[in-house]
C-alpha positions as CSV (number, residue, x, y, z in Angstrom):
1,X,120.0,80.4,129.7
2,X,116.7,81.3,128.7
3,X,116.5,81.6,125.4
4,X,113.4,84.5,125.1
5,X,116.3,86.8,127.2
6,X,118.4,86.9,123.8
7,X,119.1,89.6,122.2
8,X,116.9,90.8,119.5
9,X,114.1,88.9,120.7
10,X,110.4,90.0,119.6
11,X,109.0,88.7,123.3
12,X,111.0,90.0,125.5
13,X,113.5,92.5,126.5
14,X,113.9,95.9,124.2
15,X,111.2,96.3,122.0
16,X,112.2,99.3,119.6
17,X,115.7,98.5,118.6
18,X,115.1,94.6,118.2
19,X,111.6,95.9,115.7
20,X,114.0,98.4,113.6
21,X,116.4,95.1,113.3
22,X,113.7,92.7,112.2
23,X,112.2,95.6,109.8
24,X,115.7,96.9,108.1
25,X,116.0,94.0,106.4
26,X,112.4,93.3,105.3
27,X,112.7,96.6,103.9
28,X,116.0,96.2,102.0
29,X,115.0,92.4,100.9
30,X,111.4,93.9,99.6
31,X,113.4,96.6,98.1
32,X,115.6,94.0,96.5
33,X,113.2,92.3,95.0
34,X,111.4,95.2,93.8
35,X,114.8,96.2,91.7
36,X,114.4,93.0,89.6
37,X,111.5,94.6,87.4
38,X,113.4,98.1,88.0
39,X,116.7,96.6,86.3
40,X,114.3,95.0,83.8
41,X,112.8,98.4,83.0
42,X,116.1,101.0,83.2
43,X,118.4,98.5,80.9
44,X,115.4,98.4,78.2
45,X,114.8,102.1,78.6
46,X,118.3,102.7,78.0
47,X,119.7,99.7,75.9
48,X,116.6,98.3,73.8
49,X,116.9,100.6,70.7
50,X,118.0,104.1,69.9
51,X,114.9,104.5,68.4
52,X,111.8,106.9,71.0
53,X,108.8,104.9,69.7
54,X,110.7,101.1,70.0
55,X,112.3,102.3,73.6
56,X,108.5,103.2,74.6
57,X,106.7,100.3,73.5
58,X,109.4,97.8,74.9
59,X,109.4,99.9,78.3
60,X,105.6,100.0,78.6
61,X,105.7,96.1,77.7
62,X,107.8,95.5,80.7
63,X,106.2,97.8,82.7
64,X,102.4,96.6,82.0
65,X,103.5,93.1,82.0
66,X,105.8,93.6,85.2
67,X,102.4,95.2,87.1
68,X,100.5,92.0,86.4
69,X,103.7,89.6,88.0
70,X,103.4,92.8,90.6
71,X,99.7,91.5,91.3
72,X,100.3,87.9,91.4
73,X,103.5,88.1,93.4
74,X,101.4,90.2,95.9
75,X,98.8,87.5,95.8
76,X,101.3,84.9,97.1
77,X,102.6,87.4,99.6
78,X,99.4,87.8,101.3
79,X,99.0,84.0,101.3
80,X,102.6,84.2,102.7
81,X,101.8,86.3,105.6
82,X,99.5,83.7,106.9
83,X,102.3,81.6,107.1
84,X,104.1,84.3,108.9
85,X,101.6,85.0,111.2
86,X,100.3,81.3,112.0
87,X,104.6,80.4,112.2
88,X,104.6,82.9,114.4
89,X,102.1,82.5,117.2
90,X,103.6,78.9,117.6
91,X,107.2,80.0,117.9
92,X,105.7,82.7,120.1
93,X,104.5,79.5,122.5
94,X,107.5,77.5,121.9
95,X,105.4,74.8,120.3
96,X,108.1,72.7,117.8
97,X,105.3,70.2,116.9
98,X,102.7,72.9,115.9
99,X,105.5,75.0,114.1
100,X,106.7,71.4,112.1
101,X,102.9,70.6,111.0
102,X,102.3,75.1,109.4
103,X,105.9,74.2,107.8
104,X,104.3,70.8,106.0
105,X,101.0,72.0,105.4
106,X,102.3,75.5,103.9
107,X,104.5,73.4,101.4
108,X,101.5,71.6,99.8
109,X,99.6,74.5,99.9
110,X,101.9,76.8,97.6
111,X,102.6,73.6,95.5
112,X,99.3,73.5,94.6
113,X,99.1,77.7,94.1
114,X,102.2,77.7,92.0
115,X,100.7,75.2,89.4
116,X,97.5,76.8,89.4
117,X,99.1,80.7,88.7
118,X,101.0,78.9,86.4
119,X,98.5,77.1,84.1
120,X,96.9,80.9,84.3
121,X,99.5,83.0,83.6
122,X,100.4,81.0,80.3
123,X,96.9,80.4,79.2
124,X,96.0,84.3,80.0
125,X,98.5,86.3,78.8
126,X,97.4,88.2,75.6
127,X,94.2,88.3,76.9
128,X,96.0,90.5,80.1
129,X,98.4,92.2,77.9
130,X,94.7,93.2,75.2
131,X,92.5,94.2,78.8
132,X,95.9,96.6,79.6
133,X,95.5,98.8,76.5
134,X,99.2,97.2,76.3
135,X,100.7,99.8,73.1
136,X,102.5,96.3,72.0
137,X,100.5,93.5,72.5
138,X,102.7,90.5,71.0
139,X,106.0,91.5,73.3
140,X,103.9,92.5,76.4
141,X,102.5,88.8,75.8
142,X,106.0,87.2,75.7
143,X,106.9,88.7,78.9
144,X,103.8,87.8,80.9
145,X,104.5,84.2,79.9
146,X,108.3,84.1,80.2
147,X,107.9,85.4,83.7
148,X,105.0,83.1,84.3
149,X,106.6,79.7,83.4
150,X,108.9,80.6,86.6
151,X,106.0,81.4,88.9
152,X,107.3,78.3,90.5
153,X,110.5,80.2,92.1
154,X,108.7,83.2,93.1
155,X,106.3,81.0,94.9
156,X,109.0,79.1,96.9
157,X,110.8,82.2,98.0
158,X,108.0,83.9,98.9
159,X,107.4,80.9,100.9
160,X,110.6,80.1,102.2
161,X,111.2,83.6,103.0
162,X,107.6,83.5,105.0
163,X,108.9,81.0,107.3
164,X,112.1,82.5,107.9
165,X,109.9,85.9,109.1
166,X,107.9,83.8,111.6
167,X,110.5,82.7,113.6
168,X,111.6,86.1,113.4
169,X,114.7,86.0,111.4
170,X,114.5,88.7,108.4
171,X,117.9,88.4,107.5
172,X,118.5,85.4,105.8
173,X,115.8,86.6,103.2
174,X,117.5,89.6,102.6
175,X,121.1,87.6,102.0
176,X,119.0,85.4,99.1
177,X,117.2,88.3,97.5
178,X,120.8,90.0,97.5
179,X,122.4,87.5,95.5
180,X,119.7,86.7,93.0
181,X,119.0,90.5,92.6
182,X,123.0,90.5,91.9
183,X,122.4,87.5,89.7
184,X,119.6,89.5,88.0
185,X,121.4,92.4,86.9
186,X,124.6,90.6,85.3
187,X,121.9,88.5,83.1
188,X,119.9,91.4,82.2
189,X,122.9,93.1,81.0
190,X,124.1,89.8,79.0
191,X,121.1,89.3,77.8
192,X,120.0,92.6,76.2
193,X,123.2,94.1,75.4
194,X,125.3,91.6,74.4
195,X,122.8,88.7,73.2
196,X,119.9,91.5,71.9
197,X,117.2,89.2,73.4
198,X,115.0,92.8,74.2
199,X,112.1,92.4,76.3
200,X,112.7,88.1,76.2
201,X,116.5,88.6,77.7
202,X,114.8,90.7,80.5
203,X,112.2,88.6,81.4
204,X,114.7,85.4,81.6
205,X,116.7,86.9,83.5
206,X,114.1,87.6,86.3
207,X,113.0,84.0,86.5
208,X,116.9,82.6,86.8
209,X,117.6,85.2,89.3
210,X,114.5,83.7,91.1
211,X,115.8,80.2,90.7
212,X,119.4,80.4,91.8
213,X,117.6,82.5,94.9
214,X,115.5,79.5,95.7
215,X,118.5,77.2,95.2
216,X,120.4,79.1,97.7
217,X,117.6,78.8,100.3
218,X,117.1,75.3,100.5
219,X,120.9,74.6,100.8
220,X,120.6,76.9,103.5
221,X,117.7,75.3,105.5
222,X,119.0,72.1,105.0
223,X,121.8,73.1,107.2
224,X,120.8,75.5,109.8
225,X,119.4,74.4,113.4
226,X,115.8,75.6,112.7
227,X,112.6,75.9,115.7
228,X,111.0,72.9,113.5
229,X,111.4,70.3,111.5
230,X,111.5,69.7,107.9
231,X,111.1,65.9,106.1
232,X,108.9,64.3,104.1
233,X,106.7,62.7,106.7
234,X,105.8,66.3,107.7
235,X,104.9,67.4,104.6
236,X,100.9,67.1,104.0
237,X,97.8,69.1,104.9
238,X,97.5,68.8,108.3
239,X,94.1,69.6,109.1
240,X,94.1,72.6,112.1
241,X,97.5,74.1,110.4
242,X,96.2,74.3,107.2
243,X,92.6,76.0,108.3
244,X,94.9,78.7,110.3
245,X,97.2,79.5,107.6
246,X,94.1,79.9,105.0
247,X,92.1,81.9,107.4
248,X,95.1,84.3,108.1
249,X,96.2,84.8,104.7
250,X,93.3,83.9,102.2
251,X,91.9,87.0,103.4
252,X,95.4,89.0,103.0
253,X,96.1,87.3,99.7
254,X,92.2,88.6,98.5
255,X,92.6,92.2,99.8
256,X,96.1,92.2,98.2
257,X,94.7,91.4,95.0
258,X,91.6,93.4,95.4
259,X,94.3,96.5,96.4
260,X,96.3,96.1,93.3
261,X,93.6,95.2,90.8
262,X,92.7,98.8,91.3
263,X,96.1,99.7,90.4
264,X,96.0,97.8,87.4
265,X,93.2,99.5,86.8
266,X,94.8,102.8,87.2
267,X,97.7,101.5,84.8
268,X,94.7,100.3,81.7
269,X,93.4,104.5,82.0
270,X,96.8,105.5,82.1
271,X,98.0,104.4,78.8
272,X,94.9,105.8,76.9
273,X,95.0,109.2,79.2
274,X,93.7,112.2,77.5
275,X,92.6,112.4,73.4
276,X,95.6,112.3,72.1
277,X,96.9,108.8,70.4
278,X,100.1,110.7,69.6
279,X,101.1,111.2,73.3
280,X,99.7,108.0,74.5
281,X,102.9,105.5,74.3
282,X,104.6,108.0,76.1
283,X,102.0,108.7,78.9
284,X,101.9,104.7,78.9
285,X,106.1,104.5,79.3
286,X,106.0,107.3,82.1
287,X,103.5,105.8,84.2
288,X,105.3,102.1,83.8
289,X,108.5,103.9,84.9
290,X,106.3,105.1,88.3
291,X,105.2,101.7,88.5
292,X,108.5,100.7,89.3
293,X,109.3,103.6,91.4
294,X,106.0,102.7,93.8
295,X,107.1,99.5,94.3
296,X,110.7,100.5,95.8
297,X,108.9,103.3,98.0
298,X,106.1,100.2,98.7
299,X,109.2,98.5,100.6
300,X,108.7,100.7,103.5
301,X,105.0,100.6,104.4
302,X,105.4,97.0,103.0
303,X,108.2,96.3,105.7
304,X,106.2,97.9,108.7
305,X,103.2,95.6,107.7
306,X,105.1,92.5,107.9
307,X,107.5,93.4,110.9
308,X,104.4,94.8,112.8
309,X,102.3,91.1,111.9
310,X,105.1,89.1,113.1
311,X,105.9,91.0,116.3
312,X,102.3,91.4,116.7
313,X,101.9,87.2,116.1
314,X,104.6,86.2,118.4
315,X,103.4,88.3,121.0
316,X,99.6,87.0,121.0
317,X,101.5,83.6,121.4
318,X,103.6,84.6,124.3
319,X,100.4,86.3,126.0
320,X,102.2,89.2,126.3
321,X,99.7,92.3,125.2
322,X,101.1,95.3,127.0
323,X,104.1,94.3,124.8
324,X,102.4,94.3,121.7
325,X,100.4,98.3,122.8
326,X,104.1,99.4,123.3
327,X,105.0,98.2,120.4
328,X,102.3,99.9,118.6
329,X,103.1,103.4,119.8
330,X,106.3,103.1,118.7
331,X,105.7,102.0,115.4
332,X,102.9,105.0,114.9
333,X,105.4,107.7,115.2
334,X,108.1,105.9,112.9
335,X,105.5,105.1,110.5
336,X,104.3,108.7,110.0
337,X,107.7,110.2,110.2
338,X,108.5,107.8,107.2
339,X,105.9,108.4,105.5
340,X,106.4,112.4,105.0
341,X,109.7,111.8,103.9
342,X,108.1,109.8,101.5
343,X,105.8,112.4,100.4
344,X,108.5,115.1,100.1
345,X,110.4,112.8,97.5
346,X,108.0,112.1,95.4
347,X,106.6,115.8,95.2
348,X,109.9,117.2,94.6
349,X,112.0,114.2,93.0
350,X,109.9,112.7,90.6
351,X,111.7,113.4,87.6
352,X,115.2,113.0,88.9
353,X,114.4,109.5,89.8
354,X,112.2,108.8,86.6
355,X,115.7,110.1,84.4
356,X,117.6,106.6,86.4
357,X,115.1,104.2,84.2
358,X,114.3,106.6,80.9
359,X,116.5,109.1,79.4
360,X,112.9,109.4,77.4
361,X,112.2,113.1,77.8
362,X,108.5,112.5,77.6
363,X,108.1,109.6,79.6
364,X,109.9,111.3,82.4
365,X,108.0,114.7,82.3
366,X,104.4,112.3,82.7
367,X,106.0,110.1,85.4
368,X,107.2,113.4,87.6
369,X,103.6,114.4,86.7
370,X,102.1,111.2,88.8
371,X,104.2,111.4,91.3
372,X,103.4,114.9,92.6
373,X,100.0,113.4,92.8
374,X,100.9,110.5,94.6
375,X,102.5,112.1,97.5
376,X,99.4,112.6,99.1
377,X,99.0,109.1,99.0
378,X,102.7,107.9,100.2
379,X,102.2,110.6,103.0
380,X,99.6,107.6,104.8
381,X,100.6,104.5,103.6
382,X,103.0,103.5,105.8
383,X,100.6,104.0,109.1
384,X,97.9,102.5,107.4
385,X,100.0,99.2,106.7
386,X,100.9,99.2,110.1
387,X,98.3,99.1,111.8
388,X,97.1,96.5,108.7
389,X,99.8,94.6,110.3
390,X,98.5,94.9,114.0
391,X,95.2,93.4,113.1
392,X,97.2,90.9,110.5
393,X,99.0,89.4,114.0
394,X,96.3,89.8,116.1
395,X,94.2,87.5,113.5
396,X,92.2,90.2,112.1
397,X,92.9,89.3,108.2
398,X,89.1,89.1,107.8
399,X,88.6,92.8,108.5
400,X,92.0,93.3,106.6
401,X,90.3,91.9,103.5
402,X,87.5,94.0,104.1
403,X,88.6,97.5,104.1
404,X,91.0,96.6,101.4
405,X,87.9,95.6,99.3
406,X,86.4,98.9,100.3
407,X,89.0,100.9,99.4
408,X,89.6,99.5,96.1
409,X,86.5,98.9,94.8
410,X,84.1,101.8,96.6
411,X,86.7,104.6,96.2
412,X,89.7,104.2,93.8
413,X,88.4,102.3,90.8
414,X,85.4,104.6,90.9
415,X,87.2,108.0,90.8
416,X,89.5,106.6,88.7
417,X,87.0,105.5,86.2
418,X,85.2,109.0,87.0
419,X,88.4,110.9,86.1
420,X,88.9,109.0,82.5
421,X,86.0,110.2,81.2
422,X,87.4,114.0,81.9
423,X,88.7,115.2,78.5
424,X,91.6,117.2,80.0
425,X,92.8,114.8,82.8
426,X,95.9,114.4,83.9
427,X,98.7,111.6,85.9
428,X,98.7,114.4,88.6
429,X,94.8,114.1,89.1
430,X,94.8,110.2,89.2
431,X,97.8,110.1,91.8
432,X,96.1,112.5,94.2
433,X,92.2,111.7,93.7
434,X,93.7,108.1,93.9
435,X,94.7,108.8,97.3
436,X,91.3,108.4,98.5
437,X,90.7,104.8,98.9
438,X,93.9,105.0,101.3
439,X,92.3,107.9,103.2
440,X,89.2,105.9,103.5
441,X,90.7,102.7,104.8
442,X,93.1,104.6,107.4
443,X,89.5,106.1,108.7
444,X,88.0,102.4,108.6
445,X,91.0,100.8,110.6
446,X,91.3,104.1,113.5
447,X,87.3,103.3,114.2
448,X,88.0,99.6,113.9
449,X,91.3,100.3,116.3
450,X,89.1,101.6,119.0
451,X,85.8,99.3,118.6
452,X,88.2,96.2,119.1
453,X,90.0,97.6,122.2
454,X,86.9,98.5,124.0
455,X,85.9,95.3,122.9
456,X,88.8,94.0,124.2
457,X,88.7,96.0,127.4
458,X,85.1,94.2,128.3
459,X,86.3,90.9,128.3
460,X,89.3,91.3,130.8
């Protein structure tokens, strides 16, 4: 039987429903792991202290501290999707030795990034927490460095869960994520409840959700039939692997960090918005609670990115591209579709779902506040990081890095920057105004869309 007739294949056969199968899971499994920081933040907000100005400073210390593991994490992602994509193209070809020497290279390549974030993460912490405007600088410290000393697990999965996406299986990431986000919840509630470990318990809990996820994996590969091989005399930095996998996702990890520096950014002007000290730790506390609430609606353009690479990947292996502009035009009219639901739920539901992680009247009026701003932004996002994923599998993560940078640092920091020095400004005016880097890079990728297939067209 050949095997590229199965079902749910990526190269041959159906192409919508086998896409929607490979996605729902991303999605859930991103969605997943965005709920470990969301737990974190609702039983702080809700169990920390029955006093408003303790519950505030302990929920803007998880949330400013949680939007820096945010960026990191995102880092390794991007780095990740090289993986993906490079895994990919040699599944794709059937090519076991290729796919054995990406597997070994891409394990001494995060070995050597987990140390690294590591040694920075401890060593940088108050100086993060002091550059935040952080309203508690000593706590938001000890949860940047508690989460940091297990930068080591959320490198592995990331990485494990990487490979697993290249040869196009997306639900064995969701069924670790699911347990250590199960894991993560019963600790959280142990820890702060029962123990009273506050922002500490919170932030140990994470990391040992991480660790038994990790755990989990490795039993797993070590006994599942996999397209490659894994052992020690594989592992090392094979030479042409290594170069694909830094040239697909050095770029992604850069515009991923570029992206969300300039939300970081957004998050430092947020917690001094407006002249008023008074109201600032609970402008800070509302916009940590949308922090959390971006990164569960993130899932879905985040899941159309990475389904869209890997189909994309596989494809460009199989020499298959009237598959892959099929695929495409599918994907465009989901992707929008989603994304105006999107938009309607954050215009109209922003303090319902800020009242799940505060009970903080304040926090929750500023945090609906953003959010009606924001929708014009989640109205794009997922089309835009579709068609990032097109180029992402098509090995375009140069350009990807490029209009990442432009958006970020020509057009958000900039009005952002612009709109603190407005005496009267608002959440609502940094969400929308914000909106404009995401505007500017859809325009940069529909011209780049159409310069590459005419491009494209010339040589065939």
């Amino acid at each position: 039987m050949n095997k590229t007739k199965e079902k749910g294949s990526l190269v041959s056969g159906a192409i919508f429903s086998p896409m929607m199968m490979f996605m729902l899971p991303v999605m859930v499994a991103t969605f997943l792991q965005a709920m470990y920081a969301a737990v974190d933040l609702l039983v702080i907000g809700r169990f920390v202290s029955t006093d408003p100005t303790v519950t505030q400073n302990a929920t803007a210390a998880v949330g400013t501290g949680g939007m820096i593991m945010t960026l990191i994490t995102y880092v390794i992602q991007g780095l990740t999707t090289g993986i993906t994509v490079t895994l990919g193209r040699f599944i794709g070809a059937k090519d076991r030795k290729g796919a054995t020497r990406t597997v070994g290279a891409a394990i001494c390549i995060f070995a050597v990034m987990a140390v690294g974030l590591t040694l920075i993460m401890e060593v940088g912490a108050p100086y993060f927490a002091k550059w935040m405007n952080a309203p508690d600088l000593e706590l938001t410290t000890l949860y940047l460095r508690i989460c940091g000393a297990g930068l080591i697990f959320i490198t592995a999965y990331n990485g494990i869960s990487g490979l697993f996406k290249g040869i196009g299986n997306s639900n064995l990431p969701l069924v670790f994520v699911g347990i250590a986000c199960v894991v993560n919840i019963a600790l959280d509630l142990i820890l702060v409840i029962v123990v009273g470990l506050g922002v500490a318990g919170v932030a140990i809990a994470t990391i040992s959700a991480q660790a038994v996820s990790v755990i989990l994996s490795l039993i797993i590969i070590s006994r599942k039939e996999l397209p490659f091989d894994v052992s020690l005399k594989s592992i090392g930095f094979h030479g042409g692997e290594t170069k694909s996998i830094l040239l697909a996702g050095v770029p992604l990890a850069a515009q991923d960090f570029l992206t969300n520096f300039s939300f970081i950014v957004i998050n430092s002007v947020a917690n001094h918005l407006g002249g008023d000290p008074s109201v600032w730790s609970a402008i800070a506390s509302g916009y940590s609670v949308d922090n959390k609430l971006t990164a569960f609606m993130m899932a879905i353009p985040v899941a159309f990115l990475q389904s869209m690479s890997v189909f994309t990947a596989q494809n460009v292996g199989a020499k298959q591209p009237e598959r892959i502009s099929k695929g495409l035009r599918y994907m465009i009219f989901t992707s929008v579709s989603a994304g105006i639901l999107l938009s309607l739920l954050c215009y109209f539901g922003g303090g319902l779902l800020a009242s799940i992680f505060t009970s903080d009247t304040q926090s929750i009026y500023y945090a609906a506040e953003y959010l009606k701003g924001y929708a014009a932004d989640a109205v794009v996002a997922c089309l835009l990081l579709m068609i990032t994923g097109y180029f992402n599998g098509q090995g375009h993560s140069t350009f990807s890095m490029t209009q990442g940078l432009i958006g970020a640092f020509c057009v958000r920091i900039p009005v952002i920057l612009f709109i603190s020095k407005m005496p009267n400004a608002t959440l609502f005016q940094v969400g929308f105004f914000g909106a404009m880097a995401t505007y500017t890079q859809l325009a940069i990728c529909i011209c780049f869309f159409f310069v590459f297939k005419k491009l494209d067209s010339r040589k065939n």
